[in-house]
MARLO-422013 format. One record per residue (C-alpha): residue in three letters; x negated, y negated, z negated. Coordinates in steps of 0.05 Angstrom, whole numbers, plus 5000, padded with zeros to 4 digits. Example, Ala and Ser with C-alpha at 12.3 -4.5 7.8 and 13.67 -1.06 7.14 Angstrom:
REM residues 2
ala475450904844 ser472750214857 
This chain:
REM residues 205
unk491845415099 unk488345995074 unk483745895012 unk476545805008 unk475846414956 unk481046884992 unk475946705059 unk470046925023 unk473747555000 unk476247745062 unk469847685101 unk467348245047 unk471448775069 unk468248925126 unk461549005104 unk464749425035 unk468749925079 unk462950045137 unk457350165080 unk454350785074 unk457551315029 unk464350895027 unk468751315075 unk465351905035 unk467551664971 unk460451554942 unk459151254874 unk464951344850 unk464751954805 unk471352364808 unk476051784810 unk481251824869 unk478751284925 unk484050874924 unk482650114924 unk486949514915 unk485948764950 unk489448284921 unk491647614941 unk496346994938 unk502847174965 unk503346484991 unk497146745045 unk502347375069 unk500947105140 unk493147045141 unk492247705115 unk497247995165 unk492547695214 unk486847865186 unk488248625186 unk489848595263 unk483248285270 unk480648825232 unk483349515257 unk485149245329 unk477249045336 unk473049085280 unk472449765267 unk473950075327 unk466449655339 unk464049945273 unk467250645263 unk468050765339 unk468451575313 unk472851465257 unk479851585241 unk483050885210 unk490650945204 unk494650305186 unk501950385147 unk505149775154 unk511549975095 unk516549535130 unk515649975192 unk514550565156 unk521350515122 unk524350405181 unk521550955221 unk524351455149 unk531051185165 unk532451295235 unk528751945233 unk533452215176 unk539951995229 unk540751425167 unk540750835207 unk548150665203 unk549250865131 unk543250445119 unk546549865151 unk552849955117 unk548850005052 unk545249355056 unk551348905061 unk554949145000 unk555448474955 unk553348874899 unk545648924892 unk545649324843 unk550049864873 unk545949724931 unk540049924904 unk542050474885 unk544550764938 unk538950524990 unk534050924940 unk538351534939 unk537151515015 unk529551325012 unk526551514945 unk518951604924 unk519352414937 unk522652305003 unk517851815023 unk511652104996 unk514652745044 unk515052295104 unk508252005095 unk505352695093 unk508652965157 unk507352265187 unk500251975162 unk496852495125 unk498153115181 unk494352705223 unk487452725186 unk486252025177 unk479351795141 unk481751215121 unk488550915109 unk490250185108 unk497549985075 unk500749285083 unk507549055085 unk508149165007 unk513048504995 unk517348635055 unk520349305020 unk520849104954 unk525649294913 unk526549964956 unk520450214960 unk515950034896 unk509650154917 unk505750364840 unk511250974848 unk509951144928 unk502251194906 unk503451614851 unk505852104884 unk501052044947 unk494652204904 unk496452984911 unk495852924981 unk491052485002 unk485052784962 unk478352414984 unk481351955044 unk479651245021 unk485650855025 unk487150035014 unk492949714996 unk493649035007 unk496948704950 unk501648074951 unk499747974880 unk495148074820 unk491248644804 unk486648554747 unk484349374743 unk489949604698 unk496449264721 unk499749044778 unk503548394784 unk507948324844 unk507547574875 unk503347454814 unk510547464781 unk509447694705 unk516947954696 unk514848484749 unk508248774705 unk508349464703 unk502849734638 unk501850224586 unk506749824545 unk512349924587 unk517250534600 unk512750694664 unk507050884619 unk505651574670 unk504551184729 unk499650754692 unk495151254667 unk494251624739 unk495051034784 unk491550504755 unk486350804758 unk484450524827 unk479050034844 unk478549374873 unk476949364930 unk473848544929 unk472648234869 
């Protein structure tokens, strides 16, 4: 059942993203608008469902004249792989017994710079105003999602986009299903993607 305080934050989103100035990046400066909602991974399901609800009929009612493009990662990933003729290496790939080795190789096939490629031929060429990303658990370990971003913000200049998070987010680091082995801060080796990524909002307090 989905909480009582993930309900209440959900039913903000709509009202945040259809406010005036938001798809025009108002009020916030010269930050990149890119915004972050959280939540238990545990409710994977009702936000799944929620999004549908929300770009299959919400804001086609709302932003009727607006662009909204939805990346689901899972799909995304998939898409990368049959496009680059990698399907059957990729098969081959995943049921090595080694995961390390198998990491490995399935990010020499789809790393960040590939990736962040793909979702500019793919997502960006189309001129979206305003991106929605899910599916961020499903692709973990391949794709890790602070990195994708990273690289993204060259591209994407003023398009709003929200990721939704299977985690925490508490403004400066990321916590993947909340999990604190998976923190990624200044005080870490990945101290470049901290200072440009983390620099996004969230979107729902």
């Amino acid at each position: 059942m989905i909480n009582d305080l993930l309900h209440q934050r959900l039913n903000k989103i709509l009202p945040k993203i259809t406010s005036s100035g938001f798809l025009d990046g108002k009020g916030i400066g010269n930050e990149i608008p890119f915004y972050i909602f959280d939540y238990p991974p545990e409710n994977e399901l009702q936000v799944r469902n929620y999004i549908d609800t929300l770009t299959q009929i919400e804001l086609k009612q709302k932003l009727p004249d607006r662009k909204v493009v939805v990346v689901n990662l899972l799909k995304f990933l998939l898409d990368y792989i049959e496009y680059r003729g990698y399907s059957e290496k990729f098969l081959q790939i995943a049921s090595l017994p080694d995961n390390t080795k198998t990491l490995k190789s399935l990010k020499s096939i789809a790393g960040t710079e590939k990736l962040s490629g793909y979702f500019v031929e793919t997502i960006i060429v189309r001129q979206p105003e305003l991106i929605l990303i899910s599916g961020v658990g499903s692709v973990y370990p391949v794709i890790r999602v602070h990195e994708l971003l990273n690289n993204l913000h060259r591209f994407t200049g003023l398009i709003p986009l929200i990721l939704f998070y299977p985690g925490v987010y508490d403004k400066t680091t990321l916590r993947l299903f909340g999990k604190a082995g998976l923190t990624l801060d200044s005080s870490t080796n990945e101290r470049n993607y901290s200072n440009k990524y983390y620099r996004a909002f969230r979107l729902i307090d």
